[in-house]
C-alpha positions in Angstrom: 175.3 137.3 70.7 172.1 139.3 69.9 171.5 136.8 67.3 172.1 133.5 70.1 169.5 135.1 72.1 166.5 136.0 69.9 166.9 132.6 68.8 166.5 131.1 72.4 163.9 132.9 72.6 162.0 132.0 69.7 162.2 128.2 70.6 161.1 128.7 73.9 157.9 130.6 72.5 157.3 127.4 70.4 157.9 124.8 72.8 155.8 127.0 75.0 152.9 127.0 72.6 153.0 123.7 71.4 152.8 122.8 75.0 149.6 124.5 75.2 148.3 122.7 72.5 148.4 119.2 73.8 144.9 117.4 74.2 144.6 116.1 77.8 142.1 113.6 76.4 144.6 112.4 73.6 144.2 108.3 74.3 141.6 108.7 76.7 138.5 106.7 75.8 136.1 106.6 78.0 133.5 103.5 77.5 129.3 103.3 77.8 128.5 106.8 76.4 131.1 108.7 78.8 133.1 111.8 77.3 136.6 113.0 78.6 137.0 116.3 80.2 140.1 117.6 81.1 141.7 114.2 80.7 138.9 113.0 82.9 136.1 110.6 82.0 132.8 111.8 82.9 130.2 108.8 83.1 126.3 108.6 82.4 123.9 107.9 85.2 124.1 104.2 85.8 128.3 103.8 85.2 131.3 104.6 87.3 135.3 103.8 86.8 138.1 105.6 85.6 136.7 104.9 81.7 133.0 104.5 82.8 133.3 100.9 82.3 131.9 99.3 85.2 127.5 99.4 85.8 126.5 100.4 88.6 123.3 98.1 90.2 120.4 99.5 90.5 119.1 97.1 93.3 122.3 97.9 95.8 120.5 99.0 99.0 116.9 97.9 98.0 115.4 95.1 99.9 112.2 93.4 98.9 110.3 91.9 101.7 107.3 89.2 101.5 109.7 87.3 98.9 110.3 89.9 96.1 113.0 90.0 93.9 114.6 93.6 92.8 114.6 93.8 88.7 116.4 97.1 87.7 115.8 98.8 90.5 112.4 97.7 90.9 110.7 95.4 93.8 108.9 92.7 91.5 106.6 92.0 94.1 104.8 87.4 94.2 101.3 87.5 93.9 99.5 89.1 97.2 102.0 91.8 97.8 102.6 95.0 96.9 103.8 98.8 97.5 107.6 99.8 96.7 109.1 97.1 98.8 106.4 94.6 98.4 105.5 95.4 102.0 101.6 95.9 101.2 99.3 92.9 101.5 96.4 92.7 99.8 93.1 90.8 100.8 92.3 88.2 97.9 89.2 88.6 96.0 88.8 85.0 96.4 90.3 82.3 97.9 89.6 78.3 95.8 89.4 74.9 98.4 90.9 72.7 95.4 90.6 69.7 98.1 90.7 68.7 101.8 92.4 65.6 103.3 91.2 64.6 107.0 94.0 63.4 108.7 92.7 62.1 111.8 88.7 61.6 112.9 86.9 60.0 115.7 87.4 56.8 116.2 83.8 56.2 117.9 80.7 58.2 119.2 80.0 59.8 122.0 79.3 56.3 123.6 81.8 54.6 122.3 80.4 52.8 119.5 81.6 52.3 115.9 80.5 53.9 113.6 79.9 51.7 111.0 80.8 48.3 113.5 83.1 47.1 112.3 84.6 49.4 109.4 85.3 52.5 109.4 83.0 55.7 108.6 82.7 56.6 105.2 83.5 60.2 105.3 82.0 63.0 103.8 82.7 66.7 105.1 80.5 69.8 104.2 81.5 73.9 104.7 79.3 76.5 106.8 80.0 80.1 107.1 77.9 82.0 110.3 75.3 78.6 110.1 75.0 79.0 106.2 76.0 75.3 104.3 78.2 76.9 101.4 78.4 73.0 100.4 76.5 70.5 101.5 78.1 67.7 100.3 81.3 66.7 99.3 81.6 65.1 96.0 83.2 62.0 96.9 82.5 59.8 100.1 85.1 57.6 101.1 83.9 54.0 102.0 85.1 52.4 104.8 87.5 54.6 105.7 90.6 53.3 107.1 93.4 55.9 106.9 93.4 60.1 106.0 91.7 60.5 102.6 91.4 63.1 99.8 87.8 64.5 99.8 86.9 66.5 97.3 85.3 70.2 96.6 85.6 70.8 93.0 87.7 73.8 93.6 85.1 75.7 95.8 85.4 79.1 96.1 85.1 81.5 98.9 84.0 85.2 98.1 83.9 86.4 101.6 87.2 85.3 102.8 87.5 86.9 105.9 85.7 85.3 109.2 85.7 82.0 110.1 83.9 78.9 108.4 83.0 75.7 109.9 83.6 71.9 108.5 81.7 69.4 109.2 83.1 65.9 109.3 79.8 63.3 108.8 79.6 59.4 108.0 77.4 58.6 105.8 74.7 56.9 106.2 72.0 56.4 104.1 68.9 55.4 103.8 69.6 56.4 107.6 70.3 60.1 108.8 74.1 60.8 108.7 76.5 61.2 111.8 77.8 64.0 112.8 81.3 63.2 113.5 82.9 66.1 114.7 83.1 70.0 113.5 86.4 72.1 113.0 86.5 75.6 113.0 89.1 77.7 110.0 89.9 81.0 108.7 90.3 81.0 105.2 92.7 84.5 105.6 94.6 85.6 108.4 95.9 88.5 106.8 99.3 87.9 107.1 100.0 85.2 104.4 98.9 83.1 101.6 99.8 79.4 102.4 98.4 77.1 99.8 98.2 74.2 102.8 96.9 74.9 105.9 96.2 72.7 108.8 92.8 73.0 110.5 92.3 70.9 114.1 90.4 70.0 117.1 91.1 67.8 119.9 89.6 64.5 118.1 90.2 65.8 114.3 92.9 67.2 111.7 92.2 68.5 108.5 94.5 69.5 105.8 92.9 72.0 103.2 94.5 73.0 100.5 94.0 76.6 98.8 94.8 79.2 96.1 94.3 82.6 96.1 92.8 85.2 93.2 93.8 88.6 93.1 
């Protein structure tokens, strides 16, 4: 009897002990550079899951204004913006008039005459700031002008760019002095945006002007 139990007893000691052996981590693998503890993954900064094997985003939460995008994290910010969020706008250095289109003009003078009879004006526009000509002439003059027409600046660039400039729409008129057909007031920055097309107007004349920006 003696015998029965010391032996009980000595296979309960070594199912006891081998119990306290076993691995709680035996078959866990944990995935991305995780370790088991206790029989429970522990993940690096950036994963999550049982076995660390789903990334976590790093742009969850973060919203990039003024058309950003959010690249690890990061606000990756379109030219003119700034600051974490892209939320910052920043005054151009420059701004480039790559070309104008008048849209609409007046059809006669003050009297109601023709300009050129019986064609239509041949259009040239020029650019004042404060009464200063930044360009006197446009390099192209449109003939007989019947519908809106591309006038060009040879991408003329403004280093001031805040206040407001002038155009002047003319018909030329040589040997004889030139008309002066109308004059639209612009800003070339309001501050708020970068539109590479802006619409300038008055009551008798429409201007499209078309811009880019340096940083």
């Amino acid at each position: 009897m003696k015998t029965t139990i010391v032996s009980l007893l000595m296979v309960m000691f070594f199912v006891s002990s081998c119990s306290k052996d076993e691995d709680p981590c035996e078959g866990v693998i944990c995935q991305n550079g995780g370790f088991c503890e206790a029989g429970v993954c522990k993940c690096p900064p950036g994963y999550f899951g049982k076995f660390c094997e789903t990334k976590v985003d790093p742009c969850v939460n973060i919203s990039c204004k003024n058309g950003g995008t959010c690249i690890n994290g990061l606000c990756n910010c379109l030219p003119g913006y700034s600051g974490s969020d892209c939320g910052t706008i920043l005054t151009p250095k420059s701004i480039i008039i790559t070309s104008i289109k008048v849209l609409k003009w007046p059809t006669t003078d003050n009297t109601g005459v023709s300009w050129d009879f019986s064609t239509g004006p041949d259009l040239f526009v020029s650019i004042k700031k404060a009464g200063s000509t930044l360009k006197e002439h446009s390099t192209s003059v449109n003939s007989d002008t019947p519908v809106s027409q591309v006038v060009s600046f040879d991408n003329l660039q403004f280093n001031i760019v805040a206040g407001n400039y002038v155009f002047e729409v003319f018909d030329y008129d040589w040997p004889d002095a030139d008309d002066l057909m109308s004059t639209v007031s612009f800003s070339s920055f309001a501050g708020s945006a970068f539109p590479s097309v802006i619409n300038v107007k008055n009551s008798t004349t429409e201007i499209s002007v078309s811009l880019k920006y340096s940083f």
